[in-house]
C-alpha positions in Angstrom: 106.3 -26.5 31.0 104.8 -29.9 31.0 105.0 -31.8 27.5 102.2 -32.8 26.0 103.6 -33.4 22.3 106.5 -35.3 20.8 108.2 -35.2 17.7 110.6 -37.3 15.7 113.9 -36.4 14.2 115.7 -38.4 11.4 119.2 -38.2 12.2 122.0 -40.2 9.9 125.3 -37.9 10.5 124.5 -35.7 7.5 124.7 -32.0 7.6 121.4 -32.0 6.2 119.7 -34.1 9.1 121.7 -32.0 11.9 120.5 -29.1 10.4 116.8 -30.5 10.4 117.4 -31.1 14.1 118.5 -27.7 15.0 115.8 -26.1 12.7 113.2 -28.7 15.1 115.1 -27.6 18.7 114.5 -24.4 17.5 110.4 -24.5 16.6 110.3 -26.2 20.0 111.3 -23.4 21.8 108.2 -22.4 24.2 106.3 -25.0 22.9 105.5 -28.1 25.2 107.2 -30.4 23.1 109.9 -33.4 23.3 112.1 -34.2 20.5 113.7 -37.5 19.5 116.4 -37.8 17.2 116.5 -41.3 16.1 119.5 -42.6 14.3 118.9 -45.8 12.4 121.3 -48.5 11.4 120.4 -51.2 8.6 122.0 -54.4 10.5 125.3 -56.1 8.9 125.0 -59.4 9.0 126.4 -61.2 5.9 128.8 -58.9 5.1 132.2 -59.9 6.1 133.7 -58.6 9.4 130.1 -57.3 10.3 130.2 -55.8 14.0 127.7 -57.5 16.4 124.5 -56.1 17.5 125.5 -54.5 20.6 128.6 -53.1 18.9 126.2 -50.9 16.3 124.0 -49.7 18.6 127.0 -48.8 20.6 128.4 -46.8 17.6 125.5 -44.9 17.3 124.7 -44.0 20.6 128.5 -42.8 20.5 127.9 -40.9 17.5 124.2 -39.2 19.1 126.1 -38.3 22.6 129.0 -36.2 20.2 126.0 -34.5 18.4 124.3 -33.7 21.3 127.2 -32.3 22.7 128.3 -30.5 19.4 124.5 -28.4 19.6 125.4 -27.7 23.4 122.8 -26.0 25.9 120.0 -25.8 23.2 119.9 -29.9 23.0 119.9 -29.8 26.5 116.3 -31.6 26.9 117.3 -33.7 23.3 116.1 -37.5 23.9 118.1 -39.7 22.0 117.4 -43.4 20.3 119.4 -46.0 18.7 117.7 -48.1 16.2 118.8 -51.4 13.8 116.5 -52.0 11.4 115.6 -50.6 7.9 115.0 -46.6 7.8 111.3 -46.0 6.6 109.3 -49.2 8.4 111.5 -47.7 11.2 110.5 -44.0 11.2 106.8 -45.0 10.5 106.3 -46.8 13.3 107.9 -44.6 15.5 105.9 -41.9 14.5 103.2 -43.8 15.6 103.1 -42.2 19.3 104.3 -38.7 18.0 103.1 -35.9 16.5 105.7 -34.8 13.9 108.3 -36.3 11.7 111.3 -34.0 11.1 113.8 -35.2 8.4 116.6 -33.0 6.1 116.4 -33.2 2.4 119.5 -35.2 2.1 120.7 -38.0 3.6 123.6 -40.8 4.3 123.8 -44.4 5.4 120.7 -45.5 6.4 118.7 -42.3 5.3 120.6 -42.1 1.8 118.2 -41.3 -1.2 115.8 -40.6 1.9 114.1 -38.1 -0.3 115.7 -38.3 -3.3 113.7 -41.5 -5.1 110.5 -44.2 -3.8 111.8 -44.2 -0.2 111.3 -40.4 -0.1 107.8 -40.7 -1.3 106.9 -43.4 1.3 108.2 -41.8 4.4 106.4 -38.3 2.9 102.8 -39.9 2.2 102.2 -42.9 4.3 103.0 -41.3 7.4 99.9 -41.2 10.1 101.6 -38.0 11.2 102.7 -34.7 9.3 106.3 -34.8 8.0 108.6 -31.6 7.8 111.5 -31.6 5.5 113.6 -28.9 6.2 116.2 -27.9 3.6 120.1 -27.0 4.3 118.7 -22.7 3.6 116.2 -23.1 7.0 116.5 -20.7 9.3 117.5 -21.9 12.6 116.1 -18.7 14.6 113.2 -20.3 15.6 111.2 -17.5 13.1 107.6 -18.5 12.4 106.5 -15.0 11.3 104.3 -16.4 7.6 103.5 -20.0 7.1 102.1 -20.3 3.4 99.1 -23.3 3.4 98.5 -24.5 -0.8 94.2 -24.7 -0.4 92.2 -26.8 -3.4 88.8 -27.5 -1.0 89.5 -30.9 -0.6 89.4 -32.7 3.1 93.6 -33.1 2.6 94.2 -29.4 2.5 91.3 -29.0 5.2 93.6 -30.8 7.5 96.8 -28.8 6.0 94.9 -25.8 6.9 93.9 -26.7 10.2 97.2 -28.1 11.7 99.1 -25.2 9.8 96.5 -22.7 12.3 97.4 -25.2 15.5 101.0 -25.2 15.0 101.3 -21.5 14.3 102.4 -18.8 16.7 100.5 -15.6 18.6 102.4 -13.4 15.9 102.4 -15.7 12.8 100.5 -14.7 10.0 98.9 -17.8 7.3 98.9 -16.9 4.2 96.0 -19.7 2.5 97.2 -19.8 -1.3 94.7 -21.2 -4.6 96.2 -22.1 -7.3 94.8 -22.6 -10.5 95.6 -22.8 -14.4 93.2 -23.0 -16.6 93.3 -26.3 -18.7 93.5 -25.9 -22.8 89.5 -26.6 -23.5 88.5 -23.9 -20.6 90.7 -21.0 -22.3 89.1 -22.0 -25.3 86.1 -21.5 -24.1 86.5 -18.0 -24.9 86.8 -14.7 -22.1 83.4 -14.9 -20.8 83.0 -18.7 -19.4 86.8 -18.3 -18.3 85.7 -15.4 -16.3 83.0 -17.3 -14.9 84.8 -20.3 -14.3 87.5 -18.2 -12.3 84.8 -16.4 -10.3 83.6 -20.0 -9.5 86.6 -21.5 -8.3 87.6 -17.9 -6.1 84.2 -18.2 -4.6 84.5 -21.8 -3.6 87.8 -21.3 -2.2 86.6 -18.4 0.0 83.5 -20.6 0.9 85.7 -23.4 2.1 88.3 -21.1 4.1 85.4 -19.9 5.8 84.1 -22.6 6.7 87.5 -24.2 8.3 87.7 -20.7 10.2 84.3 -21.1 11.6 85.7 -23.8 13.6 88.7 -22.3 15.1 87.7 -18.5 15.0 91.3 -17.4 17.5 93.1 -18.2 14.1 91.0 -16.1 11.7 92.6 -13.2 12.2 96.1 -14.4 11.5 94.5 -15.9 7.6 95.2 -14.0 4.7 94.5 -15.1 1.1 96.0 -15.1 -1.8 95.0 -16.6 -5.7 97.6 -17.4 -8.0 96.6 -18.1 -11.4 99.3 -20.7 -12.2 99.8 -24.4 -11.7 100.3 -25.1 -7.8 103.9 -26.3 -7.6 105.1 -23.5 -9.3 102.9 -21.2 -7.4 103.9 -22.5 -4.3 107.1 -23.0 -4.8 107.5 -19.6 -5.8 106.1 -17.9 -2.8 107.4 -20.5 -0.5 110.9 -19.0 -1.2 109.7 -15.9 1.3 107.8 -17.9 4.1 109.3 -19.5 7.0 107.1 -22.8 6.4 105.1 -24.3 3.3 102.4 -26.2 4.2 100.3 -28.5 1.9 98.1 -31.9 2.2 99.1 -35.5 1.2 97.0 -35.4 -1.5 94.3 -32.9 -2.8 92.3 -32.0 -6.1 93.8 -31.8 -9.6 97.2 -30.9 -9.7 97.6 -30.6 -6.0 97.6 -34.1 -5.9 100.6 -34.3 -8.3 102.2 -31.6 -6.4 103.5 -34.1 -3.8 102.9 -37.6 -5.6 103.9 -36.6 -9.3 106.2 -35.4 -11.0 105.9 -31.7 -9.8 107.2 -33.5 -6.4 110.8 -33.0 -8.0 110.2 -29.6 -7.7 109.0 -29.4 -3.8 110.2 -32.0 -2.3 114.2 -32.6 -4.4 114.9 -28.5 -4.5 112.4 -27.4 -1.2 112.5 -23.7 -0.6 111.9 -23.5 2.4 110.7 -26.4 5.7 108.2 -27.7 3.8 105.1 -30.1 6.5 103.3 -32.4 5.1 99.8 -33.1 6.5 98.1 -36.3 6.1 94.7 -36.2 5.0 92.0 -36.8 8.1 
């Protein structure tokens, strides 16, 4: 199969980051993809006894060979890459010439507090390239049977929608969710206008799911829909415990856009429930 995609693994020696990579050699399989795991080192110099250059890289070409070998014949087309330098400027320009960054939720040496603080947030929304973060629970099967896309009509979850219909399989079925919670001075409105207001947004989010489909009519058969009353993080984190893969835009409308930026980010992207992409806007 000739490759025509490549995608970029975070690797640090964490469980979390080895698992990341196995849950990514598994999504590969018969797909015309080539993974790098890329282990990054922040160089040493001014501390005391700091080993030279060569000897760093050396360690961690060492330490990609042993966990090569520990994933055997499955990491048998695995490209691996040695980097010194610091960890996010590192990935991001890497993923320059790929088409997916893969990291774990946790992370050590030069990935610690990966996603866990203000580095987290950087490597998740100024990527040029969707991100995955795969959490320790991932199945490693390969299984892509539902992939759940969070919808708001903006041009962000346009592009979630659409990369979560390229990347899916034959048998997969999308599930596009809406969520929405009505704010204080729309329930007050009284029954009536909140009715209206709710047949509103339903119809616009039908509208635009449509209109995505349109343009890639192979995948409309594998969209269902679903409406969740409810603020979006908690809507899709709830659902997302029983998908294979959450999908959702770098930014979006309302509370969508606090979803992965806010403070509601502590609830996807700190306690994920499942591989969780996330899709730069176009």
């Amino acid at each position: 199969m000739e490759t025509t995609a490549r995608w970029i693994v975070g690797v640090d020696g964490s469980s979390p980051s080895h698992h990341a990579l196995r849950w990514a050699l598994a999504q590969a399989t018969n797909r015309a993809v080539a993974i790098t795991a890329l282990q990054c080192q922040v160089p040493l110099e001014g501390w005391p006894d700091h080993p030279r250059p060569d000897e760093e890289i050396g360690a961690l070409e060492r330490r990609l060979d042993e966990l090569q070998a520990s994933i055997g014949p499955a990491a048998s087309g695995l490209r691996t890459l040695a980097v010194r330098g610091i960890p996010v400027p590192v990935l991001l320009d890497h993923a320059e010439t790929a088409e997916l960054l893969v990291l774990g939720n946790r992370g050590l040496g030069g990935f610690q507090r990966l996603l866990l603080g203000s580095v987290g947030l950087q490597a998740a929304t100024h990527s040029p390239i969707p991100v995955v973060i795969v959490p320790p629970s991932a199945r490693l099967d390969g299984a892509l049977d539902h992939v759940m896309v969070g919808v708001d009509a903006s041009p962000n979850s346009e592009a979630a929608l659409r990369w979560a219909c390229s990347f899916a399989r034959e048998t997969t079925t999308i599930e596009a969710v809406g969520a929405w919670e009505p704010s204080v001075f729309t329930a007050r409105s009284g029954a009536e206008r909140l009715e209206e207001l709710s047949a509103s947004w339903h119809e616009t989010l039908d509208r635009f799911i449509d209109d995505v489909l349109a343009s890639s009519p192979s995948s409309a058969g594998m969209v269902t829909r679903s409406f969740d009353y409810s603020k979006p993080a908690e809507a899709l984190s709830r659902h997302g415990a029983e998908t294979d893969l959450l999908v959702v835009g770098a930014r979006g409308r309302g509370t969508i856009a606090s979803a992965i930026l806010g403070s509601v980010s502590n609830t996807l992207l700190h306690r994920p429930p499942c591989p969780i992409v996330i899709v730069p806007g176009p």
